[in-house]
ZAPA-194909 format. One record per residue (C-alpha): residue number from 1; x, y, z. Coordinates in nm, 4 decimals, padded with zeros to 6 digits. Layout:
BEGIN
NODE    k         x         y         z
NODE  NUM         X         Y         Z
...
END
This chain:
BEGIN
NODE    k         x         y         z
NODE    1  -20.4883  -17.4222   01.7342
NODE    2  -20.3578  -17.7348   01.5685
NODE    3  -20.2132  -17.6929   01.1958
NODE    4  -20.1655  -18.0052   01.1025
NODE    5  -20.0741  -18.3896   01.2717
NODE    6  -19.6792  -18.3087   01.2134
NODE    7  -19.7451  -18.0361   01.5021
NODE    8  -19.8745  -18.2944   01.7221
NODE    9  -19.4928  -18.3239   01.8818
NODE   10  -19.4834  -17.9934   01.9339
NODE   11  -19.8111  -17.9216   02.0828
NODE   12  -19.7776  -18.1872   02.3652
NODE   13  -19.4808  -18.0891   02.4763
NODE   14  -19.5692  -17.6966   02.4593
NODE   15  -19.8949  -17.8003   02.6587
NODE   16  -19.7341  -18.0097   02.8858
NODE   17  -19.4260  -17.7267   02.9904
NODE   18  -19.6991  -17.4743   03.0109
NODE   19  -19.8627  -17.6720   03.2682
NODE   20  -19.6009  -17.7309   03.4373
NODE   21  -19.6410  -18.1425   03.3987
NODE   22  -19.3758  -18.4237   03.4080
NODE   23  -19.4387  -18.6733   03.1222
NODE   24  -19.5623  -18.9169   03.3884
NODE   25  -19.8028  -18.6921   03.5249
NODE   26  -19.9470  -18.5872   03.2608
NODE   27  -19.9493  -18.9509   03.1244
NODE   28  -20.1465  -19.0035   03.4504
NODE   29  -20.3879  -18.7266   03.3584
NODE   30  -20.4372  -18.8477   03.0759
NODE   31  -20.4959  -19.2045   03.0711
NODE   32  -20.1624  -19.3164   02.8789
NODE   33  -19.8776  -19.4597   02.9760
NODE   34  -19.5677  -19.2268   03.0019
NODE   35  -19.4169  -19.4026   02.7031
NODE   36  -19.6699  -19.3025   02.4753
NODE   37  -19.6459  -18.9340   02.5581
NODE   38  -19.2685  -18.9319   02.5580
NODE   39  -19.3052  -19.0756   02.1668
NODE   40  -19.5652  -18.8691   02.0850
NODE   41  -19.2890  -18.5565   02.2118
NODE   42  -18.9912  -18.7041   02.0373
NODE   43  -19.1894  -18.7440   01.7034
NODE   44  -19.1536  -19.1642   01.6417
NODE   45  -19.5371  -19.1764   01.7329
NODE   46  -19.8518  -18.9571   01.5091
NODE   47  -20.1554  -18.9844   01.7680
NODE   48  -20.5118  -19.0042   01.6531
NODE   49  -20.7219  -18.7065   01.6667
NODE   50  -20.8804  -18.8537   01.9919
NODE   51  -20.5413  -18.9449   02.2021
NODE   52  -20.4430  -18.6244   02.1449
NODE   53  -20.7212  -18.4301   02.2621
NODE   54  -20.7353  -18.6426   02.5800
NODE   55  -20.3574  -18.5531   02.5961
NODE   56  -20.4232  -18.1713   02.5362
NODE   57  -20.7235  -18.1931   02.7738
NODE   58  -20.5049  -18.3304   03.0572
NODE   59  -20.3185  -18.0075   03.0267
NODE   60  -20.6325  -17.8028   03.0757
NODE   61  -20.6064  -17.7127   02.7102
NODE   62  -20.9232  -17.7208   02.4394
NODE   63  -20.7993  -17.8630   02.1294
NODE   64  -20.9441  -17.7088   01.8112
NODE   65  -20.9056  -17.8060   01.4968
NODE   66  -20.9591  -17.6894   01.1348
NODE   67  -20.9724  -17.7748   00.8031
NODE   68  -20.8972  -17.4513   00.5438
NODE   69  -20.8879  -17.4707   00.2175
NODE   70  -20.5733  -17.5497   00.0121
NODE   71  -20.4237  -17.2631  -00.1466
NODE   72  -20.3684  -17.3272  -00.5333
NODE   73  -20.0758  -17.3984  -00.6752
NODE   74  -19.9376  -17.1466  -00.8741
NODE   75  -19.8613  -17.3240  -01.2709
NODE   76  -19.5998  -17.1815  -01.4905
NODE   77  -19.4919  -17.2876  -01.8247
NODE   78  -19.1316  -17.2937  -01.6762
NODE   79  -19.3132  -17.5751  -01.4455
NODE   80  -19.3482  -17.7877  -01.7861
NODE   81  -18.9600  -17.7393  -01.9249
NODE   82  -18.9403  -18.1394  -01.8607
NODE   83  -19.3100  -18.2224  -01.9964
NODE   84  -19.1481  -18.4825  -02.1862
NODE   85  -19.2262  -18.8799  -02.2748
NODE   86  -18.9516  -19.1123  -02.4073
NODE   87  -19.0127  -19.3093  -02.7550
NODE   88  -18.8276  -19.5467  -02.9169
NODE   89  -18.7190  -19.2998  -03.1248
NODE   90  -18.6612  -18.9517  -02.9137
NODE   91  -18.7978  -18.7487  -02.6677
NODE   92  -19.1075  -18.5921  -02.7086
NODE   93  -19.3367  -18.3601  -02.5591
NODE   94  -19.5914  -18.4672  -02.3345
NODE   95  -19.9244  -18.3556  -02.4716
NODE   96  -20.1630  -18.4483  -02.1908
NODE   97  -19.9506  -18.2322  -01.9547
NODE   98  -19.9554  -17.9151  -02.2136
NODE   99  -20.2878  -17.9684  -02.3037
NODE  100  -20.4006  -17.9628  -01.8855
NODE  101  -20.2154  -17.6725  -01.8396
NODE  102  -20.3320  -17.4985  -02.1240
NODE  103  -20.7328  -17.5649  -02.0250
NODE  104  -20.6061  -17.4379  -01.6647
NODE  105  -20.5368  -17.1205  -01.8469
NODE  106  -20.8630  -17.1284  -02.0215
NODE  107  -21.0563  -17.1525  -01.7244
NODE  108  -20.7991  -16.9068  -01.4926
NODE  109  -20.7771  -16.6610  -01.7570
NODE  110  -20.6464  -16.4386  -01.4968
NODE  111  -20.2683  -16.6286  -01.4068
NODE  112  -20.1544  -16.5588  -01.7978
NODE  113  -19.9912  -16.2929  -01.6939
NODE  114  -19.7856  -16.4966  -01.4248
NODE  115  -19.7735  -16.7973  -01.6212
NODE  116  -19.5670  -16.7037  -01.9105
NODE  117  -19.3118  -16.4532  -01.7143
NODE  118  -19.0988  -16.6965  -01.5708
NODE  119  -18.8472  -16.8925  -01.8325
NODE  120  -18.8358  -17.2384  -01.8861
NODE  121  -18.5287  -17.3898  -01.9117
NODE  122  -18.5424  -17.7162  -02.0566
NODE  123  -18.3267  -17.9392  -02.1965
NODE  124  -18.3866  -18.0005  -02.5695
NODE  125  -18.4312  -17.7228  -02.8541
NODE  126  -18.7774  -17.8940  -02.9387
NODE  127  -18.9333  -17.8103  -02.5995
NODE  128  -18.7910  -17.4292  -02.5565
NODE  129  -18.8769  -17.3441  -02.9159
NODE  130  -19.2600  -17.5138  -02.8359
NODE  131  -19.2654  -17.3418  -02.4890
NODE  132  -19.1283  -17.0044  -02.6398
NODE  133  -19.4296  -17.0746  -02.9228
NODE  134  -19.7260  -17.1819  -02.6557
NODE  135  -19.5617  -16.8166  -02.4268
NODE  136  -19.5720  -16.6254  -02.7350
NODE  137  -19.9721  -16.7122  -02.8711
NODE  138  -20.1488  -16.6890  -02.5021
NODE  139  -19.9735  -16.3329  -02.4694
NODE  140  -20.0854  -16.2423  -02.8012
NODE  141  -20.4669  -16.3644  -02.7193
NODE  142  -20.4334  -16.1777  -02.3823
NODE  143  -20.3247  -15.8865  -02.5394
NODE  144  -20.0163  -15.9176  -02.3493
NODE  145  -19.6960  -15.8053  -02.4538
NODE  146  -19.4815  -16.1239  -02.5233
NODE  147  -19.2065  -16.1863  -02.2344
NODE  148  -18.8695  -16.0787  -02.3004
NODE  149  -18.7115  -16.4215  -02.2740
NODE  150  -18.8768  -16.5824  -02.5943
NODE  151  -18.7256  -16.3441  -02.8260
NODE  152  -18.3745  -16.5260  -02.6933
NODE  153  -18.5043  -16.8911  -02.7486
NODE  154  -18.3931  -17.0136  -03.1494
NODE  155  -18.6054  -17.1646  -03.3838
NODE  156  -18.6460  -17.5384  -03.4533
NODE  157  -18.3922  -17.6407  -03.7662
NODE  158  -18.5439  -17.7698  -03.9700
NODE  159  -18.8526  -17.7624  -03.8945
NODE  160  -19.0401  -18.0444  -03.6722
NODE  161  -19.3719  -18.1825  -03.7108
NODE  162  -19.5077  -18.4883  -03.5404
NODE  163  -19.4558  -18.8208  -03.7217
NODE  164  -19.7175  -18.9001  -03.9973
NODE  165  -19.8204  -18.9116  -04.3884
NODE  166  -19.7360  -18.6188  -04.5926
NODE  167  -20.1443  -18.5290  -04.5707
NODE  168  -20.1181  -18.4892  -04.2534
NODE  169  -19.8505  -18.3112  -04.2284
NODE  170  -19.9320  -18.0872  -04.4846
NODE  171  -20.2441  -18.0381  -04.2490
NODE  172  -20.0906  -17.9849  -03.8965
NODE  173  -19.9012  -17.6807  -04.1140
NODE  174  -20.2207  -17.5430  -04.2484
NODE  175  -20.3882  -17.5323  -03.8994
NODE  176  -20.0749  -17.4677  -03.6599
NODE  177  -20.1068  -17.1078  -03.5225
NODE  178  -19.8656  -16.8712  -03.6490
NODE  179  -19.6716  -16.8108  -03.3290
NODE  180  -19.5547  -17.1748  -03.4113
NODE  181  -19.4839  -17.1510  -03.7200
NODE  182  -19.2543  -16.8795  -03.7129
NODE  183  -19.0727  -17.0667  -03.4348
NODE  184  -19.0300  -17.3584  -03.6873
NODE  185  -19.3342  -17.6019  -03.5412
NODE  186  -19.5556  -17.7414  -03.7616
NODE  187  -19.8133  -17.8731  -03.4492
NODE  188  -20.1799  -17.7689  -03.5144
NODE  189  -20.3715  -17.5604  -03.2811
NODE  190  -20.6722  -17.8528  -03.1674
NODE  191  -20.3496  -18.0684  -03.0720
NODE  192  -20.3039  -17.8245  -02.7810
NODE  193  -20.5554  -17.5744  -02.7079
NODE  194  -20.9352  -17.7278  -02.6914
NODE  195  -21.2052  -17.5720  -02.8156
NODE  196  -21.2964  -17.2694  -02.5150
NODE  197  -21.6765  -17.4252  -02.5029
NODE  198  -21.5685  -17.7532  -02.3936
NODE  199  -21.2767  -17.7203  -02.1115
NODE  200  -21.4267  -17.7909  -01.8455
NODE  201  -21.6991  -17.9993  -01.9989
END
């Protein structure tokens, strides 16, 4: 059976020794010129679906083919240590990337567990302490013990909030969820995690 079209080398030639062919023979079986099969065998040439069955046909082979499902990627918040966009100003982190992952984890409640074990390790203070934070508040609504390597990632000094008027500052601290606040991160909850009724929606 026939994984995928990078196999196609391989399968020629493995159908072609086991039938005990020369390239020009089994071009002749086939219909091709014995160029084509020797490309095909030395990789510089993908054939179509259809030349290759021919080919594998010649052989008095049955080509099958399937399609499977993809197997799903596994997401970490270690996967997001460089979830950053550049401003004029600084780096900073890339909200449409932690807000995806985060309704991921909504809808995969499941791969928590997973998702928060592994460390991040990225490369400013503002996106460990907000990946230590994001680690630390899905364990705690899992009832999940929080992993190990948060309680080694240091708080934000002084504290950061995203640019704006004092209002609304004073508002991202009122509504930012504790487990960011204690890490120094004055960010407020709807600017990350949605509303459970509507991921998805």
């Amino acid at each position: 059976m026939l994984q995928g079209m990078s196999e196609a080398r391989t399968l020629v030639l493995e159908a072609r020794r086991d039938a005990e062919l020369s390239v020009r023979e089994l071009a002749r079986l086939a219909g091709v010129s014995f160029t084509t099969i020797s490309r095909i065998e030395s990789g510089d040439v993908d054939p179509t679906v259809g030349m290759l069955r021919r080919i594998v046909e010649a052989t008095g082979r049955t080509l099958r083919i399937t399609a499977e499902p993809a197997a799903q990627p596994r997401r970490s918040l270690a996967d997001l240590a460089f979830a950053t966009t550049a401003s004029q100003s600084a780096e900073r982190p890339d909200w449409t990337r932690l807000r995806a992952f985060l309704d991921y984890l909504a809808l995969h409640p499941e791969e928590v567990p997973r998702a928060i074990t592994a460390r991040p390790h990225a490369r400013s203070p503002l996106m460990n302490a907000l990946l230590a934070g994001i680690a630390e508040k899905l364990a705690d609504d899992h009832g999940l013990p929080r992993p190990g390597w948060t309680r080694t990632v240091a708080k934000m000094r002084p504290e950061w909030s995203a640019p704006g008027t004092p209002a609304t500052q004073a508002a991202q601290r009122r509504n930012a969820p504790r487990q960011l606040l204690e890490r120094g991160l004055m960010i407020d909850e709807q600017s990350l995690w949605r509303n459970r009724r509507t991921v998805g929606v």
